[in-house]
C-alpha positions as semicolon CSV with decimal commas, in nm:
position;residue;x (nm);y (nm);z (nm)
1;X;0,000;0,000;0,000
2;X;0,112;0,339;-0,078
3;X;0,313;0,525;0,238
4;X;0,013;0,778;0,214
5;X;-0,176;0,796;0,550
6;X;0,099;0,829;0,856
7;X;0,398;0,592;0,769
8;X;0,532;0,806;0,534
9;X;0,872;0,736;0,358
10;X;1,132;0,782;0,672
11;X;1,412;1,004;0,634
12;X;1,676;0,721;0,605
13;X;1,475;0,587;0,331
14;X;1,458;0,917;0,143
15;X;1,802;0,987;0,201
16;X;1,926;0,643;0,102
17;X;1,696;0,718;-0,272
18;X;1,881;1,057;-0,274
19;X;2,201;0,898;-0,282
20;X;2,128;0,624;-0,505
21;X;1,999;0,867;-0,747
22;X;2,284;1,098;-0,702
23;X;2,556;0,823;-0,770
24;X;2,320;0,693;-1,052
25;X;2,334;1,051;-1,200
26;X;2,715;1,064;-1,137
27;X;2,758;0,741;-1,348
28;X;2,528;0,861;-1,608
29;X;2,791;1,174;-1,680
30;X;3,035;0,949;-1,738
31;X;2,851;0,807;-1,985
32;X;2,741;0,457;-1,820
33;X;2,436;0,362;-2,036
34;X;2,339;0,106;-1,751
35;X;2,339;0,385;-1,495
36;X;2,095;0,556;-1,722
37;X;1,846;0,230;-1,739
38;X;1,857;0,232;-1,397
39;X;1,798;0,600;-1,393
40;X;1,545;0,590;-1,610
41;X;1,346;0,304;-1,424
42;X;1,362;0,424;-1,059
43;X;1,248;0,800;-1,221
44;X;1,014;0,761;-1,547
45;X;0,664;0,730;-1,361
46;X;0,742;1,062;-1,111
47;X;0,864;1,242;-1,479
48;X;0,573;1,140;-1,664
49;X;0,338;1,174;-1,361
50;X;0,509;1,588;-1,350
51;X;0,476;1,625;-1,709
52;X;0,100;1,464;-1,754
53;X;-0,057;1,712;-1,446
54;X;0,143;1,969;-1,648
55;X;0,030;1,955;-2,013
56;X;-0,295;1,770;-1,947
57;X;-0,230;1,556;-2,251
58;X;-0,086;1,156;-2,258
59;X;0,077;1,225;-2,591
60;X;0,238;1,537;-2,537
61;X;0,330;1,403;-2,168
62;X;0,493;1,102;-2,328
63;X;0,694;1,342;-2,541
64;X;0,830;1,546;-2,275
65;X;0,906;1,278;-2,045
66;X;1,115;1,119;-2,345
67;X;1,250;1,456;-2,443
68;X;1,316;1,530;-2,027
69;X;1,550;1,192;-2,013
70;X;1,758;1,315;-2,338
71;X;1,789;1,620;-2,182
72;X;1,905;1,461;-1,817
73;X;2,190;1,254;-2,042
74;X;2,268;1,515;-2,221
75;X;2,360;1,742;-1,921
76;X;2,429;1,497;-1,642
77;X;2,784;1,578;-1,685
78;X;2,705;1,922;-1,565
79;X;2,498;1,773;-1,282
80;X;2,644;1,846;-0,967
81;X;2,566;1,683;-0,643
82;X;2,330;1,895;-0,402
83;X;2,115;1,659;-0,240
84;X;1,802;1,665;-0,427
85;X;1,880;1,409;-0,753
86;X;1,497;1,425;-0,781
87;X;1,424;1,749;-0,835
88;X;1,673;1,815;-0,995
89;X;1,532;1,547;-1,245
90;X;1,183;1,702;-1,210
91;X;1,280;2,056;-1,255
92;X;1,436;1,952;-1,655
93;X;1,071;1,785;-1,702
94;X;0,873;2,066;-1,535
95;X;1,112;2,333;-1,800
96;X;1,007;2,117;-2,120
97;X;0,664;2,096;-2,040
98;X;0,597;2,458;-1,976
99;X;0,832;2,584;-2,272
100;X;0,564;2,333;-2,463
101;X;0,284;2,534;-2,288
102;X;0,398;2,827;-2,377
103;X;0,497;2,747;-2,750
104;X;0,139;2,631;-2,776
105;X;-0,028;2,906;-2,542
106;X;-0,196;2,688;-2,304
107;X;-0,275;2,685;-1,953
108;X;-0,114;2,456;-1,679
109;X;-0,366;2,362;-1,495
110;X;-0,534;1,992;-1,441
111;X;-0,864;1,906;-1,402
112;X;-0,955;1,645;-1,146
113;X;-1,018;1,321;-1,365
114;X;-0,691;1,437;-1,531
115;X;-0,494;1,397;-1,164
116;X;-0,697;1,139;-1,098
117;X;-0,539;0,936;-1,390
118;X;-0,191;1,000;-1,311
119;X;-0,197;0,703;-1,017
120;X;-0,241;0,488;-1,332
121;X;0,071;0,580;-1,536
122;X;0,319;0,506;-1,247
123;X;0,426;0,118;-1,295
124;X;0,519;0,082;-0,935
125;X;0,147;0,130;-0,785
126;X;-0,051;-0,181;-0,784
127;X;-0,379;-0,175;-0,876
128;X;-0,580;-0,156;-0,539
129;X;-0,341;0,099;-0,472
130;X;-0,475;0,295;-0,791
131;X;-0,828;0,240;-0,695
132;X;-0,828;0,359;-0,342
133;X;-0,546;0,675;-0,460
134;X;-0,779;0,776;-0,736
135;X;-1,132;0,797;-0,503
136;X;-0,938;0,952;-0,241
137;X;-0,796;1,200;-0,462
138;X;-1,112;1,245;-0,656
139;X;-1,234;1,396;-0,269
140;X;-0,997;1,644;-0,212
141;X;-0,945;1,985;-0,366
142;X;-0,718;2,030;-0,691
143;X;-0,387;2,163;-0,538
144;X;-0,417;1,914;-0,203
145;X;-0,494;1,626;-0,440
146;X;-0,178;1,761;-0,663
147;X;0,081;1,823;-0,363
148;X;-0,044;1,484;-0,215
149;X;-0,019;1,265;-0,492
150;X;0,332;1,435;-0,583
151;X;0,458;1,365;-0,219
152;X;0,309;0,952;-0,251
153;X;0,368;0,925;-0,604
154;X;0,710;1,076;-0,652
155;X;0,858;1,065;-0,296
156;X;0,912;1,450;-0,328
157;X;1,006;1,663;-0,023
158;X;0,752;1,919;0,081
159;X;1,023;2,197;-0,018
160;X;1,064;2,021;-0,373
161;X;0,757;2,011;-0,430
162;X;0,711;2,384;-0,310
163;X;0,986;2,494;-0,583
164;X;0,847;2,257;-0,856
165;X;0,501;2,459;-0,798
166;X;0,601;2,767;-0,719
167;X;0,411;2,763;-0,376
168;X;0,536;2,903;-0,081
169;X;0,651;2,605;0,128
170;X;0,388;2,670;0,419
171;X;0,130;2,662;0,157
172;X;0,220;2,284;0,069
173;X;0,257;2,207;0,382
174;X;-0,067;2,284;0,510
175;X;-0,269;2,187;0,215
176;X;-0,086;1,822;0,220
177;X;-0,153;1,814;0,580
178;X;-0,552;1,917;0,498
179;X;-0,529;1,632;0,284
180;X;-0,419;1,362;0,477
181;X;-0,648;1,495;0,741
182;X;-0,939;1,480;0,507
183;X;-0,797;1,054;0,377
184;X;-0,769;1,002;0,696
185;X;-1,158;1,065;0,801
186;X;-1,230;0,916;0,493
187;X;-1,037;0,617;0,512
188;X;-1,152;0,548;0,877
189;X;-1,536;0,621;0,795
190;X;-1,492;0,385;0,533
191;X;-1,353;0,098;0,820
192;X;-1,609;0,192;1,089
193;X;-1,887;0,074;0,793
């Protein structure tokens, strides 16, 4: 089951990603074409998952997701360690998709079915996982749905995800703690049935 409702990723966990990333993202700049499958597989779901709630289009999300992992082996020789592999990883995905946007004059905004679909293009949820994601999400409000499925989804610190949306970081963190408050009720009034 997703870490979602309390037992969040721990710290050691999130730190021992961050360096696997990191060293993965090292080896990549040397060219390492393994490295970069590896890369790739631990990363493509949280890329696509950024670039679908960004351009609101499979296709185009698809595109930039592709266009986001040329781009990381392009310039992971410039890519220097500073703790946050992810974002870093994020931030070339979240560039593409709104130089898209604006090329095509477009807003970046998601409607709720749209986030609601993104559970289903990351590989690494199971399907019951989907299920109960997607009605839960479906409940909250668009930005609490999009900072808490960001956080589950991608494993994104609250301050990543603060610079990836351009949110003041007390702003995420109190509408992802809304919206574990509001799973929470509904996950327990569901049990108490």
């Amino acid at each position: 089951m997703l870490t979602l409702l309390g037992a969040q990723t721990t710290e050691d966990e999130t730190a021992r990603r961050d360096r696997e990333l990191e060293q993965l993202l090292l080896q990549v700049g040397r060219g390492d074409r393994e490295a970069f499958a590896q890369l790739y597989g631990l990363t493509r779901g949280a890329v696509y998952a950024l670039a679908l709630s960004l351009l609101r289009d499979a296709h185009e999300a698809q595109d930039v997701a592709q266009d986001a992992f040329v781009k990381v082996w392009e310039n992971a020789p410039a890519y220097r360690p500073q703790g946050a592999p992810m974002a870093w990883l994020l931030t070339v995905a979240r560039n593409l998709a709104r130089s898209r946007l604006r090329r095509s004059g477009r807003q970046t905004t998601l409607d709720e079915e749209e986030w609601n679909a993104i559970p289903a293009a990351v590989p690494d949820v199971s399907h019951e996982d989907r299920l109960v994601l997607q009605e839960a999400l479906a409940r909250l409000g668009a930005e609490e749905g999009q900072i808490v499925l960001l956080h589950a989804v991608t494993g994104l610190k609250h301050r990543e995800i603060a610079q990836l949306l351009e949110l003041p970081l007390s702003t995420v963190l109190s509408k992802y703690h809304r919206g574990l408050k509001k799973l929470k009720a509904l996950m327990k009034g569901e049990s108490d049935r």
